[in-house]
C-alpha positions in Angstrom: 28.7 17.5 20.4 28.6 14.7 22.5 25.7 14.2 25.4 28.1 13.6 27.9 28.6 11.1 30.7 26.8 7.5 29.9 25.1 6.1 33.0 26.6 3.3 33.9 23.6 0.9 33.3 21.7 1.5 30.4 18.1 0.6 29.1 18.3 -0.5 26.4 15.2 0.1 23.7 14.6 -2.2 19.9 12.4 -0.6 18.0 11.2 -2.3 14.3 8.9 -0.6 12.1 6.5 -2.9 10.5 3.4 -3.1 7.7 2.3 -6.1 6.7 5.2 -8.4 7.3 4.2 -10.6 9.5 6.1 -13.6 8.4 9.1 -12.0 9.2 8.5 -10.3 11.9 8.1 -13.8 13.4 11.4 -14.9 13.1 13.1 -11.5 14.0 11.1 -11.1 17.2 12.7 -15.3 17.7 16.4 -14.1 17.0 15.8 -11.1 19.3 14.6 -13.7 22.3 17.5 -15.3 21.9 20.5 -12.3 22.5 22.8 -12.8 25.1 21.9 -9.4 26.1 18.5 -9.1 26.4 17.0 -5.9 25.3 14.6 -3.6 28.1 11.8 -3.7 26.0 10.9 -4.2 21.9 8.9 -1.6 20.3 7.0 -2.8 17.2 5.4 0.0 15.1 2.5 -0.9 13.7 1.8 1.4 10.1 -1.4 0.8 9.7 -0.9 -3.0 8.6 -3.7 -5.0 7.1 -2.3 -8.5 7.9 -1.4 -9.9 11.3 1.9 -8.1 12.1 0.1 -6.5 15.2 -0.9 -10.1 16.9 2.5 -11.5 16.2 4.0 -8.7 17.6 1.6 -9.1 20.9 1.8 -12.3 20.9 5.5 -12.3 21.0 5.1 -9.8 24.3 6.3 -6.7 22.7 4.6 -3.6 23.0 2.9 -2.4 20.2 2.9 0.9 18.7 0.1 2.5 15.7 1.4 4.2 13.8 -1.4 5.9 11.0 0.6 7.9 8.8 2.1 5.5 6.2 6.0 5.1 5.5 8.9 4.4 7.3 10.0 7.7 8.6 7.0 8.3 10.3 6.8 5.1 12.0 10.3 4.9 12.7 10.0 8.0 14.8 6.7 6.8 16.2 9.1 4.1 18.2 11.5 6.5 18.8 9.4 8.7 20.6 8.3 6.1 22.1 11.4 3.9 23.3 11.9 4.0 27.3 15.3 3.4 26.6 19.0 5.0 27.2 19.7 3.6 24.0 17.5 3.1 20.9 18.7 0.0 18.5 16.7 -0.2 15.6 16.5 -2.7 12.5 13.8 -3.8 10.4 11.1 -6.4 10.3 13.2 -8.7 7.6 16.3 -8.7 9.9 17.7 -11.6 11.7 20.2 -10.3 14.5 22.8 -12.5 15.7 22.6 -13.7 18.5 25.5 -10.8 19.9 23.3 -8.1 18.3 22.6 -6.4 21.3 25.6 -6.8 23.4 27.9 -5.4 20.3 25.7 -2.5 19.6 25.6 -1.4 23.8 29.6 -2.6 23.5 30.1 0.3 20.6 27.8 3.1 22.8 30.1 2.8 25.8 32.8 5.1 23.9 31.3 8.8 25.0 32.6 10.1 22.0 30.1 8.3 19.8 26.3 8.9 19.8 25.3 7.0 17.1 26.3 3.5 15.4 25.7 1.6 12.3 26.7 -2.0 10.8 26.6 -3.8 7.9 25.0 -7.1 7.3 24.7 -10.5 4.8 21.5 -11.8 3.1 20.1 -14.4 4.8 17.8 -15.4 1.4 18.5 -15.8 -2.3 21.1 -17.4 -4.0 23.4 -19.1 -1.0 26.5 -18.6 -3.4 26.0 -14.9 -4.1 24.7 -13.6 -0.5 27.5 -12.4 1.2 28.9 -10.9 -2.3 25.5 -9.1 -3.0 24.9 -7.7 0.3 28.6 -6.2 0.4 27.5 -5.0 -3.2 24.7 -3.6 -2.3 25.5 -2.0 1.5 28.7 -0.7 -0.8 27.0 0.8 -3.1 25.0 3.2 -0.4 28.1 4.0 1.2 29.9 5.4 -2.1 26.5 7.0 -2.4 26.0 8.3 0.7 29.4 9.2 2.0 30.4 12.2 0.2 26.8 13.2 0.8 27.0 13.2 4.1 31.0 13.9 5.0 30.8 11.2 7.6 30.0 7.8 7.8 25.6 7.3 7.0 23.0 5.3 8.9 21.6 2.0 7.7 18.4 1.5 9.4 18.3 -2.3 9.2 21.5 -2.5 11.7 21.8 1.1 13.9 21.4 2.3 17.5 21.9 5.6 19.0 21.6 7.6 22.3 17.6 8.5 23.5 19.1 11.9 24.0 20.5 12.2 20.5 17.1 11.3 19.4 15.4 13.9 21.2 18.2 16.8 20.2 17.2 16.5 16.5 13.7 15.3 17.1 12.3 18.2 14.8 14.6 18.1 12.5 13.8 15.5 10.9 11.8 14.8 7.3 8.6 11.8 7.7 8.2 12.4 3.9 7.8 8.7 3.1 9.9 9.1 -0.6 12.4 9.8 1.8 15.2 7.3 3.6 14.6 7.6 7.2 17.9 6.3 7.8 19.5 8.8 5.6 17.8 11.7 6.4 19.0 10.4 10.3 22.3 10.8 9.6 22.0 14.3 8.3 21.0 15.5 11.4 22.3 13.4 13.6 25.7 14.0 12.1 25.7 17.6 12.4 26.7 17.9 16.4 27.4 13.8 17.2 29.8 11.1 16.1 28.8 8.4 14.0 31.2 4.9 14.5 30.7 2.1 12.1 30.3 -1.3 14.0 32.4 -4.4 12.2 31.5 -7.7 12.6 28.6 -10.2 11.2 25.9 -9.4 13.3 22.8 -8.9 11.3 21.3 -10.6 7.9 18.4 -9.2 5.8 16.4 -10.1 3.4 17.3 -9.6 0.1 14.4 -8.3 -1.3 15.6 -5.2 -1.3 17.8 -5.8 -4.3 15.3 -6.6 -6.5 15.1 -4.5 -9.6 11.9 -3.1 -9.0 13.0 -2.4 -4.9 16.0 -1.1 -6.1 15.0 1.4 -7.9 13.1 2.9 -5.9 15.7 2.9 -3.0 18.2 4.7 -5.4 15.7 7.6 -6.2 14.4 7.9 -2.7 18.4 8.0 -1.9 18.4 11.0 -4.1 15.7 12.5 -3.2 16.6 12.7 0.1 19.8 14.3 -0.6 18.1 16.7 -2.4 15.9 17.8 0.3 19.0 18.9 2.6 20.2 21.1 -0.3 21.1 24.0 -0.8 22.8 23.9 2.8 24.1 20.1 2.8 25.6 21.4 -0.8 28.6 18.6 0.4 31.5 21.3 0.1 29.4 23.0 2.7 28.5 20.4 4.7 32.3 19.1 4.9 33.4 22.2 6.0 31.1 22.8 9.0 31.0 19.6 10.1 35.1 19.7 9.8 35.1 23.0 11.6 32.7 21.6 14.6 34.6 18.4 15.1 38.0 20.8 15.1 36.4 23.0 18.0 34.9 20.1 20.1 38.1 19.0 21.8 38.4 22.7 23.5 34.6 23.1 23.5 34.6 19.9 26.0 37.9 21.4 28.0 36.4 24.4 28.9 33.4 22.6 30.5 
């Protein structure tokens, strides 16, 4: 269910997971200087990266976060554990945010019926004729996928932001098996008891690296795989139903209070 009330100034957290990306992380950590709403403080995870992405980081005046045990999911909560924050927006060392990042994901948060929120995003590399068409492809293709997984709209960990509090209420649910999608596996829990909103708008482009056969690949079977591991009780007839049955009770669960 919802966490209630929303204070009526909020910290706002960014937290980007990082290993050996330094190059990037450069010119993420420049679009994030430049928001019209600047953030509280930037979280940079360190996993254990054997290049510079720690100094850059630094250097940029974040604050920096090691993180030892390798993959995503375990660093990703490393900098949500860590986060000061209200509310947590998190996207990914290849990202470039617009320059309205921040403001449209704390713009989305202010409805206290939603707890968590996602967008979508265009490439900012490869082919210049084919990079909105492939991202739509590709960000598409995860929503087919993950959709009638999930009964609700998924998380995409290169554009998201949620509450602290909704953090911390499924804080041990969650899987840090690194053949497993953070983001994903996020969504699972988080859309068990809180509202998920999809964002619109052009506010983020990645890298698109991620399509790469090879990349690709192994993004599909970690998809899978992380489906898999909410089985047999996210079976999705299941999982519709009791999510469908909480959302139905909420509206008098939050009258009688």
């Amino acid at each position: 269910m919802p966490l209630g009330p929303v204070p009526s100034t909020v910290t706002v957290s960014v937290v980007i997971p990082v290993r050996d990306d330094s190059a990037h992380l450069r010119r993420c950590l420049g679009a994030l200087a430049a928001q019209t709403l600047a953030p509280d403080e930037i979280v940079v995870v360190d996993n254990d990266s054997r290049d510079d992405s720690a100094a850059v980081a630094r250097g940029a005046g974040t604050r920096v976060v090691f993180c030892g045990e390798r993959g995503i999911p375990a660093a990703a909560a490393a900098g949500y554990d860590a986060a000061r924050g209200d509310l947590i927006l998190r996207l990914d060392a290849d990202s470039i945010p617009a320059a309205t990042w921040v403001a449209s994901m704390v713009e989305a948060l202010k409805d206290t019926d939603v707890d968590a929120v996602t967008g979508g995003a265009v490439f900012h590399d490869g082919p210049a004729a084919g990079r909105v068409a492939m991202a739509r492809a590709f960000l598409g293709t995860y929503t087919a996928f993950a959709v009638p997984a999930l009964g609700h709209t998924p998380l995409w960990g290169s554009n998201m932001a949620f509450r602290r509090r909704a953090w911390e209420d499924v804080r041990a649910e969650v899987h840090l098996d690194p053949e497993l999608h953070d983001d994903l596996d996020l969504a699972y829990h988080l859309g068990e008891r809180h509202r998920i909103r999809h964002v619109p708008g052009h506010h983020m482009r990645v890298s698109s690296r991620t399509v790469e056969p090879g990349r690709f690949a192994r993004c599909f079977r970690r998809g899978a795989g992380t489906v898999f591991a909410h089985w047999p009780r996210d079976f999705p007839v299941a999982r519709w139903v009791r999510v469908a049955r909480r959302r139905a009770v909420r509206p008098l669960s939050e009258g009688a209070r």
